[in-house]
PyMOL Python script that loads the backbone (N, CA, C, O; Angstrom):
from pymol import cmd

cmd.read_pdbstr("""\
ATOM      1  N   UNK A   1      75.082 175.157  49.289  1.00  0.00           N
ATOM      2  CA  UNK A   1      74.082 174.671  48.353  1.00  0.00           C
ATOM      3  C   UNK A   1      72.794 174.384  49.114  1.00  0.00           C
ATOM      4  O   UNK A   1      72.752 173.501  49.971  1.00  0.00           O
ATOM      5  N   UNK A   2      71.817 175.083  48.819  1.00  0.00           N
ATOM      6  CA  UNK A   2      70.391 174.520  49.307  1.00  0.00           C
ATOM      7  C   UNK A   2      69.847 173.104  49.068  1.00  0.00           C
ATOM      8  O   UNK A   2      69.844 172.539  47.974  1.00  0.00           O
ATOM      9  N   UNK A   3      69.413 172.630  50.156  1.00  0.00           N
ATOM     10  CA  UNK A   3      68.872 171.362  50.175  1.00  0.00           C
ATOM     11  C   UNK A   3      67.870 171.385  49.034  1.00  0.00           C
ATOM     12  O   UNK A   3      67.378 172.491  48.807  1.00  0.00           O
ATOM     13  N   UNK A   4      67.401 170.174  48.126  1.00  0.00           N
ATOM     14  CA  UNK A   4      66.439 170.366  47.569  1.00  0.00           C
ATOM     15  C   UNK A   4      65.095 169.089  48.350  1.00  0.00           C
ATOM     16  O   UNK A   4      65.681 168.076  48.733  1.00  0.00           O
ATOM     17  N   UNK A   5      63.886 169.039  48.547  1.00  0.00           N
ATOM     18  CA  UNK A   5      63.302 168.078  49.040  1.00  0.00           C
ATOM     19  C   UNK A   5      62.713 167.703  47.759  1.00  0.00           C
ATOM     20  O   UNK A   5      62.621 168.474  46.804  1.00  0.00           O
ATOM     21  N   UNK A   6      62.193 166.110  47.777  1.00  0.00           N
ATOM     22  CA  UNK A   6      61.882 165.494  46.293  1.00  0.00           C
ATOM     23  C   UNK A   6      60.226 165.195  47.191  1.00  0.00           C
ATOM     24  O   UNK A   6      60.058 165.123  48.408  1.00  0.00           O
ATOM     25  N   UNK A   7      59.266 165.079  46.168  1.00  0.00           N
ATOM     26  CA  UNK A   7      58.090 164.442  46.509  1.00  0.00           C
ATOM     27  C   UNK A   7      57.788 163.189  47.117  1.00  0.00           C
ATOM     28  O   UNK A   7      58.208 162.177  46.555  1.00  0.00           O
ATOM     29  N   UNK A   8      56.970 163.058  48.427  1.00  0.00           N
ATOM     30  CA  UNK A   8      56.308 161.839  48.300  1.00  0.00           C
ATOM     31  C   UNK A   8      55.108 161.541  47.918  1.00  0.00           C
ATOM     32  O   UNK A   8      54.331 162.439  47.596  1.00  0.00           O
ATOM     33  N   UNK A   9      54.773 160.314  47.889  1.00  0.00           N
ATOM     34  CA  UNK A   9      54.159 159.895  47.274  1.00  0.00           C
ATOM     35  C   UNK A   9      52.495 159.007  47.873  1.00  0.00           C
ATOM     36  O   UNK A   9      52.365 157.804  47.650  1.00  0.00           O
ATOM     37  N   UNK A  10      51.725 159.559  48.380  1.00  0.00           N
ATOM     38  CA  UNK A  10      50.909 158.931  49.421  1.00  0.00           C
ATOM     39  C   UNK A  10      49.560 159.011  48.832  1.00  0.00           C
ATOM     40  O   UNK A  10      48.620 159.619  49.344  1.00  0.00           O
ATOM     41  N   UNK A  11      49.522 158.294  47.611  1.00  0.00           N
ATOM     42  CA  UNK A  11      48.469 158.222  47.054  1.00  0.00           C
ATOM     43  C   UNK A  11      47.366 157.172  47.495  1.00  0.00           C
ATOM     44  O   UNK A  11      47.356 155.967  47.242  1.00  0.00           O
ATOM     45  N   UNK A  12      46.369 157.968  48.269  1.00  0.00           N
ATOM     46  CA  UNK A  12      45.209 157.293  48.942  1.00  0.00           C
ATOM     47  C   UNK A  12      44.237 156.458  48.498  1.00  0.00           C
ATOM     48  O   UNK A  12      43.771 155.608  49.256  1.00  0.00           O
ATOM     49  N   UNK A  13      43.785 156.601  47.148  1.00  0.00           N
ATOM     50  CA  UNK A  13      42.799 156.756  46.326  1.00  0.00           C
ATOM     51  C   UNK A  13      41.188 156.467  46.816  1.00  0.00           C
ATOM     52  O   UNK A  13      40.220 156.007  46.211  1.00  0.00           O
ATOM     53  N   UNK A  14      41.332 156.842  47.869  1.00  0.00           N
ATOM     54  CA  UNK A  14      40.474 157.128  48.612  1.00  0.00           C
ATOM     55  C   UNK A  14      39.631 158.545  48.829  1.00  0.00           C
ATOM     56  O   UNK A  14      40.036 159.633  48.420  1.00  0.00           O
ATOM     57  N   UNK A  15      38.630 158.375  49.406  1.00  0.00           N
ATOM     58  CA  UNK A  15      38.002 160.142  50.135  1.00  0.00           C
ATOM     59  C   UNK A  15      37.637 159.992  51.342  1.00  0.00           C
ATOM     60  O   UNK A  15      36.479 160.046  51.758  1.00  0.00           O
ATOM     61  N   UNK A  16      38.865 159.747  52.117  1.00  0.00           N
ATOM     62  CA  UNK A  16      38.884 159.429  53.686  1.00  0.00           C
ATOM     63  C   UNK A  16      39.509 160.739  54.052  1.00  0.00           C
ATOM     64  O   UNK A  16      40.736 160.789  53.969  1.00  0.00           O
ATOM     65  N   UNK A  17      38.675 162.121  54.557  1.00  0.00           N
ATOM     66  CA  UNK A  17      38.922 163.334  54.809  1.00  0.00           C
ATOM     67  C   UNK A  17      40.496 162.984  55.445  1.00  0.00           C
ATOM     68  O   UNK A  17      41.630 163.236  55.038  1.00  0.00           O
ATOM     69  N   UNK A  18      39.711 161.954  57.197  1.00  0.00           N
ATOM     70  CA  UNK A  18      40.996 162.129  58.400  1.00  0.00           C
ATOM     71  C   UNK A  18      42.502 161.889  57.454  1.00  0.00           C
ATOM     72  O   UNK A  18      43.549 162.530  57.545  1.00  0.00           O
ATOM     73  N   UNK A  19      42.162 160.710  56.524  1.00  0.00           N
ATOM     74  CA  UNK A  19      44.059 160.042  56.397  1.00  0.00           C
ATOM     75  C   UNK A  19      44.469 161.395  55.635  1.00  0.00           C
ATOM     76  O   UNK A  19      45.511 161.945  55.990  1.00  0.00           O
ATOM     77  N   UNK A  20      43.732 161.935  54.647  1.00  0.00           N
ATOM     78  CA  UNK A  20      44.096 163.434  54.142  1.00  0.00           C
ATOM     79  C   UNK A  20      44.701 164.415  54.578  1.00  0.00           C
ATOM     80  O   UNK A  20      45.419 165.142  53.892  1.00  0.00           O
ATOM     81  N   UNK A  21      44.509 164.526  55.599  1.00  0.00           N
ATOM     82  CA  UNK A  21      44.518 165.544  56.684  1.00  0.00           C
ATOM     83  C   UNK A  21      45.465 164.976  57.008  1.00  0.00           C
ATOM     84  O   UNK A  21      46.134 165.948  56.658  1.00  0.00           O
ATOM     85  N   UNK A  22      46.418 164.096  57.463  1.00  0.00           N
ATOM     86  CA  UNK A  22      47.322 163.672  58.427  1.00  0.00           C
ATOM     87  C   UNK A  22      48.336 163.905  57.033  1.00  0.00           C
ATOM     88  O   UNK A  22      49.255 164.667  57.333  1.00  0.00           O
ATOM     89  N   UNK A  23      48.396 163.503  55.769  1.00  0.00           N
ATOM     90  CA  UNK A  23      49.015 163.487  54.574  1.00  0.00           C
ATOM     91  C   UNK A  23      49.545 164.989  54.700  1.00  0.00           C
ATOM     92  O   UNK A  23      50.745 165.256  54.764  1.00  0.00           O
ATOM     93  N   UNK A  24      48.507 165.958  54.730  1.00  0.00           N
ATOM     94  CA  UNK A  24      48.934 167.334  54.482  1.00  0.00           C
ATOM     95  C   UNK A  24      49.670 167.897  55.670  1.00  0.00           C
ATOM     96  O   UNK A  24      50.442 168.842  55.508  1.00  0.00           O
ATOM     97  N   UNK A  25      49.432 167.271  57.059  1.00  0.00           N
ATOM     98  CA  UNK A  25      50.222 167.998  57.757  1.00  0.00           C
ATOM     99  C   UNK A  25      51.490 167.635  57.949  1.00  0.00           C
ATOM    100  O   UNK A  25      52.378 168.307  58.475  1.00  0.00           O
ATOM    101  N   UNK A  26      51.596 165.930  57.255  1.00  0.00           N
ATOM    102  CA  UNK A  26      53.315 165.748  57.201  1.00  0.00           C
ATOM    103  C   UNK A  26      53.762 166.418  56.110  1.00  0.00           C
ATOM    104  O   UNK A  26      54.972 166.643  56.139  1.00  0.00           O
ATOM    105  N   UNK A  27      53.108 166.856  55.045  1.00  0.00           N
ATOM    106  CA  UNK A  27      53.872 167.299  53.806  1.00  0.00           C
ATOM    107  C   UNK A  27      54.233 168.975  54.450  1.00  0.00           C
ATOM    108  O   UNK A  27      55.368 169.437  54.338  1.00  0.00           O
ATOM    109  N   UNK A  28      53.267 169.646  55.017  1.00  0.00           N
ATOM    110  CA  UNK A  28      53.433 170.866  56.160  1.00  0.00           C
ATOM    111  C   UNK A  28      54.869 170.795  56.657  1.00  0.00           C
ATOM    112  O   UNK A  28      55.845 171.428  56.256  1.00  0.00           O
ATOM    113  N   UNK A  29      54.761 169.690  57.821  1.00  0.00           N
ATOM    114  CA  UNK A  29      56.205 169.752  58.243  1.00  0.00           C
ATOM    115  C   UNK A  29      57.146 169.222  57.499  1.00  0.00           C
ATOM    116  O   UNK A  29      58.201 169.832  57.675  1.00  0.00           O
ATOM    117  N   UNK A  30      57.238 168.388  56.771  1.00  0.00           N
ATOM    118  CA  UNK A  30      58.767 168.114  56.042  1.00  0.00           C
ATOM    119  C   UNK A  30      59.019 169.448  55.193  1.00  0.00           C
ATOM    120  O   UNK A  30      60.064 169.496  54.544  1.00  0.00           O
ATOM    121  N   UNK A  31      57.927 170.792  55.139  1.00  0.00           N
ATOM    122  CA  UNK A  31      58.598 171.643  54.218  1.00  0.00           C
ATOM    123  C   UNK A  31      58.481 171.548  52.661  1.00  0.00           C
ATOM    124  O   UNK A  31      58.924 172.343  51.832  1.00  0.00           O
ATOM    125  N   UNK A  32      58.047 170.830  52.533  1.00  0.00           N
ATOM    126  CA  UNK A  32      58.278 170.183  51.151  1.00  0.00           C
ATOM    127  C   UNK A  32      57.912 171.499  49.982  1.00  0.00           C
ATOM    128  O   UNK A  32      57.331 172.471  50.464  1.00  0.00           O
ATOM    129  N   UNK A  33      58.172 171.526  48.804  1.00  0.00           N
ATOM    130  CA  UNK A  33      58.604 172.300  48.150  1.00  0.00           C
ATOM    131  C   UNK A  33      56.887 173.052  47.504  1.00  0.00           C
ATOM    132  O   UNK A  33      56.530 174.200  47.238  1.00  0.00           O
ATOM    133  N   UNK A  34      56.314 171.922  47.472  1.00  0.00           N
ATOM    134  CA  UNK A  34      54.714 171.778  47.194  1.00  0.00           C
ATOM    135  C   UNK A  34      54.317 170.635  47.002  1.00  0.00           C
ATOM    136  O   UNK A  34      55.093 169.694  46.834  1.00  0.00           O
ATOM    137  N   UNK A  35      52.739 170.500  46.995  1.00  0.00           N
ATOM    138  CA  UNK A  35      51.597 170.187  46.699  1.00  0.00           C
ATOM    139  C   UNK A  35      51.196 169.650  45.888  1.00  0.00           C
ATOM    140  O   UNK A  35      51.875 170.185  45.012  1.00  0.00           O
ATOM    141  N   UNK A  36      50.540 168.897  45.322  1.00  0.00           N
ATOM    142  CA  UNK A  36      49.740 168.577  44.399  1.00  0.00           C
ATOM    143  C   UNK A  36      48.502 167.259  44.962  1.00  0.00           C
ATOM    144  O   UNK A  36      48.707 166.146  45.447  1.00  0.00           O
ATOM    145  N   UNK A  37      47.660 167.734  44.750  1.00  0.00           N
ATOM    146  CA  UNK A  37      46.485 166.837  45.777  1.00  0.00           C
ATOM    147  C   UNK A  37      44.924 166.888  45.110  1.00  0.00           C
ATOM    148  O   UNK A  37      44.263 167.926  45.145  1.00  0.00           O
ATOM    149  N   UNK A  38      44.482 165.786  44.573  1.00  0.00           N
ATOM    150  CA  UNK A  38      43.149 165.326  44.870  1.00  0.00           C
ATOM    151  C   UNK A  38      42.553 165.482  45.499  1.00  0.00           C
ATOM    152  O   UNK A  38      42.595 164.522  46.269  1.00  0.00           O
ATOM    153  N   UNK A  39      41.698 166.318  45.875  1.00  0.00           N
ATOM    154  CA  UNK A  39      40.917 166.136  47.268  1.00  0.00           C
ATOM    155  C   UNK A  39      40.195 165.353  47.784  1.00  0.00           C
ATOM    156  O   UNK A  39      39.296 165.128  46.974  1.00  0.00           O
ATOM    157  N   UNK A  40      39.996 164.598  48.974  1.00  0.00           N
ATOM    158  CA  UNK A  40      39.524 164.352  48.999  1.00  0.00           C
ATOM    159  C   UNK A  40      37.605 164.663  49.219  1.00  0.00           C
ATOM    160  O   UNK A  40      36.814 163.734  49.055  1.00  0.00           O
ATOM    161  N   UNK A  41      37.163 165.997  49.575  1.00  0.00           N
ATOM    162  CA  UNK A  41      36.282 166.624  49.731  1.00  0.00           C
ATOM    163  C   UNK A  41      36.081 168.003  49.124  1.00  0.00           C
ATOM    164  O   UNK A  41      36.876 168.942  49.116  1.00  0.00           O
ATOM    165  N   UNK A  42      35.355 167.962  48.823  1.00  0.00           N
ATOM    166  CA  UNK A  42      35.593 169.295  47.936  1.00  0.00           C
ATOM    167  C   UNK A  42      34.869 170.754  48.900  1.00  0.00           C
ATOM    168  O   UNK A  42      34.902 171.928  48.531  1.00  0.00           O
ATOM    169  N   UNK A  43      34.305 170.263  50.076  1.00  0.00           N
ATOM    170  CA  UNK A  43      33.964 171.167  51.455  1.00  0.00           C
ATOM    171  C   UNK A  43      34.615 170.882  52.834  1.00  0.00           C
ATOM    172  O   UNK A  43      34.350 171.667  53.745  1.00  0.00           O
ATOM    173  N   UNK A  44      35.491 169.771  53.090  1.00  0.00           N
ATOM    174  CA  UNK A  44      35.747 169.254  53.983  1.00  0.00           C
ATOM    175  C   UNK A  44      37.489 169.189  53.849  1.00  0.00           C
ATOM    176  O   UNK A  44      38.146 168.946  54.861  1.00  0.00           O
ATOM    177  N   UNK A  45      37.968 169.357  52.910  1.00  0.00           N
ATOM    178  CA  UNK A  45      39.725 169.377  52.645  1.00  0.00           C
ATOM    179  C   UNK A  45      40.122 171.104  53.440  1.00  0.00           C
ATOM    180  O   UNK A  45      39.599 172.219  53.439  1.00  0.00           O
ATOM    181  N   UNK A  46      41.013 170.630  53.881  1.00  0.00           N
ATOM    182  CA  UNK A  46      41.381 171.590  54.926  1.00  0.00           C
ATOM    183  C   UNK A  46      43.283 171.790  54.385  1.00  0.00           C
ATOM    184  O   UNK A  46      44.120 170.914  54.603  1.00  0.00           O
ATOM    185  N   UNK A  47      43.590 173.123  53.682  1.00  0.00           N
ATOM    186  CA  UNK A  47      45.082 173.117  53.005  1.00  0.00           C
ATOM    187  C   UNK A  47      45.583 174.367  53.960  1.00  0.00           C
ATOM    188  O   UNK A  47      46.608 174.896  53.530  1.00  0.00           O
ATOM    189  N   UNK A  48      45.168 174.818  54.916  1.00  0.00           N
ATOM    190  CA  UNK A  48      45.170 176.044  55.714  1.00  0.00           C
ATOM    191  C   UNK A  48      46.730 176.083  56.081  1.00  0.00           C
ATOM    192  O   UNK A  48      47.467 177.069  56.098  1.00  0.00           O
ATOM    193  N   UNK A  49      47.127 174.346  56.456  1.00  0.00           N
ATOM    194  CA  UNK A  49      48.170 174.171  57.408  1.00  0.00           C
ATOM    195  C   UNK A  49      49.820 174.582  56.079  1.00  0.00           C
ATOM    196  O   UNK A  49      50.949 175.068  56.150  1.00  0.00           O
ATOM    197  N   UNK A  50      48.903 173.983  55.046  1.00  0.00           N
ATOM    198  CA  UNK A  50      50.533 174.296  53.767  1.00  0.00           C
ATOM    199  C   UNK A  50      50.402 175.706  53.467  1.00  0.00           C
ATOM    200  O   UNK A  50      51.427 176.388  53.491  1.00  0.00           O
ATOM    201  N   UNK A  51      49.292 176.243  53.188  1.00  0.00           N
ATOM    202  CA  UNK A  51      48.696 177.911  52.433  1.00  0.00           C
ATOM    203  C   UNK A  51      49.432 178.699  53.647  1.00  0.00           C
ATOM    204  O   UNK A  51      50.487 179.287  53.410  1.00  0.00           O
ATOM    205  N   UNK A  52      48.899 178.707  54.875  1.00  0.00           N
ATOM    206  CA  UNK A  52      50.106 179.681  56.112  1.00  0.00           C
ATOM    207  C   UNK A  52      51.352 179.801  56.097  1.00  0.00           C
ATOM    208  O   UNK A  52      51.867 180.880  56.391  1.00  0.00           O
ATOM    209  N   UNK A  53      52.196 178.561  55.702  1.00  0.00           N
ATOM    210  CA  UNK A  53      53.404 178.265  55.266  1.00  0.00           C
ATOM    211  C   UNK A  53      54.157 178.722  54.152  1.00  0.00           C
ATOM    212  O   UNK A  53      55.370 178.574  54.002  1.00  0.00           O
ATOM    213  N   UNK A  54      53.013 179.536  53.035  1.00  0.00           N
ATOM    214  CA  UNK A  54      53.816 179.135  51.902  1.00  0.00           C
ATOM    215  C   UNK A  54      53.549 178.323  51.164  1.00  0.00           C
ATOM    216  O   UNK A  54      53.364 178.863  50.074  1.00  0.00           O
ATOM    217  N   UNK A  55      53.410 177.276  51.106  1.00  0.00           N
ATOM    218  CA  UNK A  55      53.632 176.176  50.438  1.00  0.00           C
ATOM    219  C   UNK A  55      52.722 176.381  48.983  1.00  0.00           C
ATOM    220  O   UNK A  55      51.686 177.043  49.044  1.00  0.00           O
ATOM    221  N   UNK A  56      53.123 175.838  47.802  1.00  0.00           N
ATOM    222  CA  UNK A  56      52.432 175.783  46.593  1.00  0.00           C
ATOM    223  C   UNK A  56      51.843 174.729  46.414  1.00  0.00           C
ATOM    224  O   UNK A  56      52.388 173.626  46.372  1.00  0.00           O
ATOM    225  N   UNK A  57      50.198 175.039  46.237  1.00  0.00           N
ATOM    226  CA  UNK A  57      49.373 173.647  46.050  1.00  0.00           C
ATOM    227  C   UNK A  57      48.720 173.807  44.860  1.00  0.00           C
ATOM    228  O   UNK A  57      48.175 174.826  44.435  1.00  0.00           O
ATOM    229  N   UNK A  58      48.809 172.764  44.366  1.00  0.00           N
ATOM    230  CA  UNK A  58      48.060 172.571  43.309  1.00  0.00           C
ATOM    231  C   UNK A  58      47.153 171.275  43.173  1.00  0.00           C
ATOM    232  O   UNK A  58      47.648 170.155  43.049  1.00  0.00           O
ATOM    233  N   UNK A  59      45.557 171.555  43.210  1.00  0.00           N
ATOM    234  CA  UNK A  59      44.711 170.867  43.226  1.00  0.00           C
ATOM    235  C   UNK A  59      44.228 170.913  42.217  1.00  0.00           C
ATOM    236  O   UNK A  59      44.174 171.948  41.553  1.00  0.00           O
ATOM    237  N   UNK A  60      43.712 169.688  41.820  1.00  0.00           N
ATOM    238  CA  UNK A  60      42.931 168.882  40.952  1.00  0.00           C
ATOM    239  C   UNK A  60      41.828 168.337  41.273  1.00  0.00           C
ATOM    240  O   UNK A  60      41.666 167.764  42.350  1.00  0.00           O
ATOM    241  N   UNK A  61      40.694 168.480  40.136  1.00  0.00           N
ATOM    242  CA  UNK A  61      39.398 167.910  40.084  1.00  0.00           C
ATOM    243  C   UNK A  61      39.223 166.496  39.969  1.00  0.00           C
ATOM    244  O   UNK A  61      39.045 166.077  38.825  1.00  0.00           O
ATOM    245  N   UNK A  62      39.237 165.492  41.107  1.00  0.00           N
ATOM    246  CA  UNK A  62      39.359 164.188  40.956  1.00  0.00           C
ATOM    247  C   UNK A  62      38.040 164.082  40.022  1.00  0.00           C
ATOM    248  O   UNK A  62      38.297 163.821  38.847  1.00  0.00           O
ATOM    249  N   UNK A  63      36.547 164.254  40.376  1.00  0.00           N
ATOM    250  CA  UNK A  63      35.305 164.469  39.609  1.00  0.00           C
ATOM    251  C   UNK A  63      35.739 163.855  37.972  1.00  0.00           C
ATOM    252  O   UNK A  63      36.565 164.566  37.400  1.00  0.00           O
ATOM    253  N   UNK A  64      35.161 162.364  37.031  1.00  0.00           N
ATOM    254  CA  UNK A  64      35.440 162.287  36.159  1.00  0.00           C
ATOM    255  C   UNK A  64      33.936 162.785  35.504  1.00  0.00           C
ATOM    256  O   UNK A  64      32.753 162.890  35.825  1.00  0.00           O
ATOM    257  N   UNK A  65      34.805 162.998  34.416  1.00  0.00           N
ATOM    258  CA  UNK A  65      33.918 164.094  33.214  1.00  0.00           C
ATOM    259  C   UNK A  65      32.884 163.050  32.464  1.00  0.00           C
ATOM    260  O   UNK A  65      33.030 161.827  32.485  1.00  0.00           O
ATOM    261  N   UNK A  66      32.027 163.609  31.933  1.00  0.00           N
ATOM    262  CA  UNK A  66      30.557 162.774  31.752  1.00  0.00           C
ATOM    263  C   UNK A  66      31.113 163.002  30.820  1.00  0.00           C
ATOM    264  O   UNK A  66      31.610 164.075  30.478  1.00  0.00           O
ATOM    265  N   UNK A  67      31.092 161.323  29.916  1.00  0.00           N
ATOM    266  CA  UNK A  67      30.957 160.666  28.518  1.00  0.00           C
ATOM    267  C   UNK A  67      29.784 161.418  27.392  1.00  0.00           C
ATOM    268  O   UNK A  67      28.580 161.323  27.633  1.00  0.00           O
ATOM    269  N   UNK A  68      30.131 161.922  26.554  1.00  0.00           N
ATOM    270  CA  UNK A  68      29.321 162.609  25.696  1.00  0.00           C
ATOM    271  C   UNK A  68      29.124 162.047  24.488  1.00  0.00           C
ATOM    272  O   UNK A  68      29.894 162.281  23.557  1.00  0.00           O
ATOM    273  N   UNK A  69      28.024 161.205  24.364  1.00  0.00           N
ATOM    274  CA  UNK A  69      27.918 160.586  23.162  1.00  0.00           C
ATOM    275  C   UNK A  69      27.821 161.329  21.826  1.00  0.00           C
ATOM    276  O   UNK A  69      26.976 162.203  21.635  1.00  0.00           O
ATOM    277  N   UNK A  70      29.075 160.793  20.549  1.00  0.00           N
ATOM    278  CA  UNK A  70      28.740 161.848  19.382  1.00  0.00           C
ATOM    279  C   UNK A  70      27.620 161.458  18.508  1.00  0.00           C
ATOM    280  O   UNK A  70      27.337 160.296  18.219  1.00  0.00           O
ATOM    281  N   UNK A  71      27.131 162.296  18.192  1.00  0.00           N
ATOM    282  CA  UNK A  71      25.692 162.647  17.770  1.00  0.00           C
ATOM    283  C   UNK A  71      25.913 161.801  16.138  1.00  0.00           C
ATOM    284  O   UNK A  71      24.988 161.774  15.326  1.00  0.00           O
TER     285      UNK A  71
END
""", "prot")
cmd.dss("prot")
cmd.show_as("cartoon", "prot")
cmd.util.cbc("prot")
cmd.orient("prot")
């Protein structure tokens, strides 16, 4: 039976590039199944180390959406 790995959970809520970066390269090595990540930079997030691997990421637009007043 294949191991299955479950998610952690290292929600920063921050946009501190470095702790990011250290986040993705443990999720890199534990293998983990995928991704899912906020970026913290939207020029400066670096996913090179999971994308070489394999790994499935799925990013999201932290950016909240401008309030549109109805007319």
């Amino acid at each position: 039976m294949e191991e299955q790995r479950h998610g952690r959970d290292h929600r920063g809520g921050d946009e501190d590039v470095d702790k990011e970066h250290r986040y993705l390269e443990v999720a890199a090595g534990e293998q983990m199944a995928g991704v899912i990540i906020a970026a913290a930079s939207r020029h400066r997030t670096d996913l090179s180390a999971l994308v070489d691997r394999g790994t499935p990421v799925v990013a999201v637009d932290r950016r909240r959406a401008e309030r549109r007043s109805t007319p």
